[in-house]
C-alpha positions as CSV (number, residue, x, y, z in Angstrom):
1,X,-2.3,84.3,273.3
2,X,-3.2,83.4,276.7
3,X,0.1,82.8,278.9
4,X,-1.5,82.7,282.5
5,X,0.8,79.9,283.7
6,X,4.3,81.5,282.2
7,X,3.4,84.6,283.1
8,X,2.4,83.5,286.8
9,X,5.7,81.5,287.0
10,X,7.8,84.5,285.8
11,X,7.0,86.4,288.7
12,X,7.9,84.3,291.1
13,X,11.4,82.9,289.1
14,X,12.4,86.5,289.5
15,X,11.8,86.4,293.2
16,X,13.4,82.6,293.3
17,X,16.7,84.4,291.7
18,X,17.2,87.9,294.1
19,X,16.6,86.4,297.3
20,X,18.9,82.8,296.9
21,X,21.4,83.9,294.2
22,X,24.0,86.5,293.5
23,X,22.8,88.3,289.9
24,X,26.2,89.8,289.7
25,X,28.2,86.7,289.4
26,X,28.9,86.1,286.0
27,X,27.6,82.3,285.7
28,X,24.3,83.4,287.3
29,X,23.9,86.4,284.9
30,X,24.7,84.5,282.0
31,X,22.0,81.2,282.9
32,X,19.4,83.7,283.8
33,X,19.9,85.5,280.3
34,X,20.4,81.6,278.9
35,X,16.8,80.9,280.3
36,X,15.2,83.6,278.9
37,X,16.7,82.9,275.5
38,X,15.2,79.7,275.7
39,X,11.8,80.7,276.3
40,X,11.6,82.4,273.3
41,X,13.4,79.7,271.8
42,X,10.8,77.5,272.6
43,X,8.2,79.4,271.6
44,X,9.0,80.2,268.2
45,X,9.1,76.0,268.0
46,X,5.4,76.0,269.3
47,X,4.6,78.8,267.0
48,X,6.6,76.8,263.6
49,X,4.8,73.7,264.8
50,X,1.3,75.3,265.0
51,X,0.6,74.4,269.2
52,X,-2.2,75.5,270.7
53,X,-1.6,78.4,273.4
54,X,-2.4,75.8,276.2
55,X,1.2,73.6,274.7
56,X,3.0,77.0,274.2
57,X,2.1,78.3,277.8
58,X,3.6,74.5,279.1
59,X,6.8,74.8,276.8
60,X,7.3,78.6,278.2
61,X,7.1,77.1,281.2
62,X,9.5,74.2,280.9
63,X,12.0,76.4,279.7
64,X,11.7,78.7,282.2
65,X,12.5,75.9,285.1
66,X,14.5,74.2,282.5
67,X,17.9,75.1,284.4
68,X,16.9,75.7,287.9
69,X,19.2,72.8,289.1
70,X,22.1,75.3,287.5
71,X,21.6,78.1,289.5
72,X,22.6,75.9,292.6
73,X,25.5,74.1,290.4
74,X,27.1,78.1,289.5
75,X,26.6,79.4,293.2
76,X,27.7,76.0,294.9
77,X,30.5,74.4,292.7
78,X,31.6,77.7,290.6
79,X,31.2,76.0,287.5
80,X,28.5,75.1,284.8
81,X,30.8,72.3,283.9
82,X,29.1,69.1,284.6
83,X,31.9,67.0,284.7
84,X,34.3,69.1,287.1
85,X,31.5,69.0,289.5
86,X,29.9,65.7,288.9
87,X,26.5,67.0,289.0
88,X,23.8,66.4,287.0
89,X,21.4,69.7,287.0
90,X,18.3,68.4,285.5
91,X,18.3,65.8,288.5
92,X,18.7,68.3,291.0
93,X,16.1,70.8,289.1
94,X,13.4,67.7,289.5
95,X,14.2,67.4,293.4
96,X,14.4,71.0,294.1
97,X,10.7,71.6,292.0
98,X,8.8,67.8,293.0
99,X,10.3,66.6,295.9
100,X,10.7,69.9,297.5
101,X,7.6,71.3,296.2
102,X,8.8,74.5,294.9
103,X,6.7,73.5,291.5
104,X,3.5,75.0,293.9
105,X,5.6,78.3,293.8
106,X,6.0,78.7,290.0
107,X,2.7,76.7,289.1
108,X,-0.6,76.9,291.0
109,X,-2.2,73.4,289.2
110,X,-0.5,70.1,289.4
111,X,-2.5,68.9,286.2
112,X,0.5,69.4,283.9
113,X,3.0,68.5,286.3
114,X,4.3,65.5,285.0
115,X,4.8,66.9,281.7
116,X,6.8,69.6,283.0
117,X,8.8,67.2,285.4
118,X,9.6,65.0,282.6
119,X,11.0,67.7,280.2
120,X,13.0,69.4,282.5
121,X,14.7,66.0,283.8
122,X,15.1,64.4,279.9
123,X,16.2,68.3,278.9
124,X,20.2,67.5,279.1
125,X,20.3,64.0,278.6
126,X,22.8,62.7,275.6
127,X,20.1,60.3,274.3
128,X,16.2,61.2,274.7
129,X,14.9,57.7,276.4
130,X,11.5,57.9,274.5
131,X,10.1,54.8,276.5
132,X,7.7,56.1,279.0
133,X,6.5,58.8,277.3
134,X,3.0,59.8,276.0
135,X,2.9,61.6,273.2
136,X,2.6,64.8,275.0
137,X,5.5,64.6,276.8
138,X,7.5,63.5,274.3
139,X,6.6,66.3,272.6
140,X,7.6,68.7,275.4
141,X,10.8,66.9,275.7
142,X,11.5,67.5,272.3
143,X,10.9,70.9,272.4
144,X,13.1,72.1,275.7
145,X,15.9,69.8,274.4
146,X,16.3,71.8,270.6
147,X,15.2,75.2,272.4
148,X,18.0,74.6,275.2
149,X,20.6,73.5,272.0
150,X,19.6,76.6,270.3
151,X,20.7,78.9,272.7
152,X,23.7,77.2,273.7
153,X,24.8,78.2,269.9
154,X,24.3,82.0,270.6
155,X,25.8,81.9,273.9
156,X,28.7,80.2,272.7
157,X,29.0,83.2,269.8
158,X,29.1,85.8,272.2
159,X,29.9,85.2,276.2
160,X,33.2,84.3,277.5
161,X,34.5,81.2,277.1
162,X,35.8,80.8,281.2
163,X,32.4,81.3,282.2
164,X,30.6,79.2,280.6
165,X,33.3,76.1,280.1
166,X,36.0,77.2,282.8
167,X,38.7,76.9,279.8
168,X,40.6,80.0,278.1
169,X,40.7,80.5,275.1
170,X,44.6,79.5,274.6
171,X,42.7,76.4,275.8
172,X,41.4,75.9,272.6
173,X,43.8,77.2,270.6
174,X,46.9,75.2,271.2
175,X,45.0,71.8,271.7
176,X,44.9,69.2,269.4
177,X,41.7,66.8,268.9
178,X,41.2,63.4,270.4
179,X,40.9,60.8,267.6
180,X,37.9,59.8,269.1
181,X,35.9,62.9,268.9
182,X,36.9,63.7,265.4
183,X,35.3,60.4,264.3
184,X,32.1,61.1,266.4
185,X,31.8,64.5,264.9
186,X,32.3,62.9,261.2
187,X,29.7,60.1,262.1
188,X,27.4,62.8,262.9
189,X,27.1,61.8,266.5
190,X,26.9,63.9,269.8
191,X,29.4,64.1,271.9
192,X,30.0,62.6,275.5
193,X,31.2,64.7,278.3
194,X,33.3,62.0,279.3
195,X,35.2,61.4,276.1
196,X,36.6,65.0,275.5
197,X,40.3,65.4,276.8
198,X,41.5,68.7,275.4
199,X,39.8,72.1,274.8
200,X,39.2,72.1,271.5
201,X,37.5,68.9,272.3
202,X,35.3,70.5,274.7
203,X,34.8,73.1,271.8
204,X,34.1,70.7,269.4
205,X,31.4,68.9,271.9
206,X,29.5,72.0,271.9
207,X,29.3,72.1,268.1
208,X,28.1,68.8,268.5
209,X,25.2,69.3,269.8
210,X,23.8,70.1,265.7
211,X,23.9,66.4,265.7
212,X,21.1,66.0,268.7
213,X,18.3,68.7,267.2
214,X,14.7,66.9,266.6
215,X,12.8,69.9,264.2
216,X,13.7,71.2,261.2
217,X,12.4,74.8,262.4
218,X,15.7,74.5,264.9
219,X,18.0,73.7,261.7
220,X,16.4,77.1,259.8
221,X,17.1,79.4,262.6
222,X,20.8,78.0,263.3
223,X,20.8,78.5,259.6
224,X,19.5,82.1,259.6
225,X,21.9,82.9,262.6
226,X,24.7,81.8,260.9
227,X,25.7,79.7,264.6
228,X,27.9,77.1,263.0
229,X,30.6,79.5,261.1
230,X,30.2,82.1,263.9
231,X,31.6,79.0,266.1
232,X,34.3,77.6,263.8
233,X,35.0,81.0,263.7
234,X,35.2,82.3,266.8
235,X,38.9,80.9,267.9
236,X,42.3,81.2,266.1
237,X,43.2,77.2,265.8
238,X,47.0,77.1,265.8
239,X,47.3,73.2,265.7
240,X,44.0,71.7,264.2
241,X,42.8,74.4,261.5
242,X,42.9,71.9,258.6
243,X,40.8,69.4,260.5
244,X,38.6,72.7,261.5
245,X,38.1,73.4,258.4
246,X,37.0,69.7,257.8
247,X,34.4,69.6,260.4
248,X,32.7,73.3,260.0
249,X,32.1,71.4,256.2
250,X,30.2,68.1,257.8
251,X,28.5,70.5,260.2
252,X,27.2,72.8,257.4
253,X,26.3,69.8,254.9
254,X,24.4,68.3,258.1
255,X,22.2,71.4,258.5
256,X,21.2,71.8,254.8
257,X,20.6,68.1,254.3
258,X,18.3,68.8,257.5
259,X,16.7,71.9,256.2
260,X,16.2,70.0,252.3
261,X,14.9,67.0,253.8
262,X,11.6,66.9,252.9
């Protein structure tokens, strides 16, 4: 498979990260490893949904700028929480690449720009505003969004809870859950930023995120990973383990009824 513009843009990202960002903080270390994730992510959806190498080379691509914005956000605001910050990552991404012109840097062509402009600024969005969009882009929206999600579940299995959320674990623990989120979880819904007041809330948000995936190729390899008990699993929940227990039963009914749907 041909992967001229991924494999042209990869040079440079690794250029991008050494000369503006410290590799040794932990926030840059772990979005750097996040983006990679997602590229592969991403391409195992091209490869389940049968693209052409031309779409697969795009989607590598978008994922590989998908978080530039965050890079910025870790070094500049020490956080990757978007509402501590009051910054919006995807926005900035789509300044720093198009109205900066750093896109030239990464990707030699313009002919595929607006697909790749469109994805990275719809990747994070809590609804995916399908007015606007050819069926192309659409397409490439669709993709980052569930390859992005994806990852966040293995990330969440495995790297420390401060860096990623800036919460500790006792965080979670000894917090009860807002009424609020426990009937958007139940109603199968995502989960605003905004509306999350405790950390298990913020825990439960991330969960969440199940809710928002558009293929059922995303569902299988959740499934085959085993994300959603590794997550209920991961923390000891002193004050909310019944309701827990409640929730990691929606979430896994959710995923086969996703995974069965024919």
């Amino acid at each position: 498979m041909s992967l001229k513009m991924y494999n042209s843009a990869n040079n440079y990202f690794n250029k991008f990260i050494n000369d503006n960002f410290d590799i040794n903080d932990d926030k840059v270390s772990h979005k750097v490893k996040h983006t990679y994730h997602v590229v592969n992510n991403a391409k195992y959806i091209c490869e389940k949904l049968n693209l052409d190498s031309l779409n697969t080379d795009i989607a590598m691509v978008i994922a590989l700028l998908h978080d530039i914005g965050r890079f910025t956000q870790a070094k500049e605001m020490k956080t990757l929480r978007e509402d501590i910050a009051n910054y919006d990552h995807a926005t900035l991404g789509v300044k720093l690449l198009f109205e900066q012109n750093e896109i030239r840097k990464f990707v030699s062509s313009n002919e595929y720009d607006d697909i790749i402009k469109k994805a990275i600024g719809n990747h994070s969005k809590y609804f995916l505003d399908e007015s606007g969009l050819n069926d192309i882009e659409l397409l490439h929206c669709k993709i980052i969004r569930d390859a992005d999600k994806i990852d966040s579940y293995r990330a969440k299995t495995v790297v420390d809870i401060y860096t990623m959320a800036n919460i500790y674990p006792e965080d979670i623990e000894n917090s009860t859950i807002t009424e609020k989120i426990y009937n958007d979880f139940m109603n199968e819904k995502t989960i605003l930023s905004k509306d999350r007041k405790t950390g298990i809330d913020i825990w439960i948000s991330y969960i969440a995120f199940l809710f928002g995936l558009e293929f059922k190729c995303s569902y299988e390899l959740i499934k085959e990973k085993d994300y959603v008990n590794k997550l209920f699993d991961r923390f000891n929940y002193k004050l909310e383990n019944k309701k827990m227990n409640i929730l990691r039963e929606k979430a896994i009914g959710y995923l086969e009824s996703k995974i069965n749907k024919r």
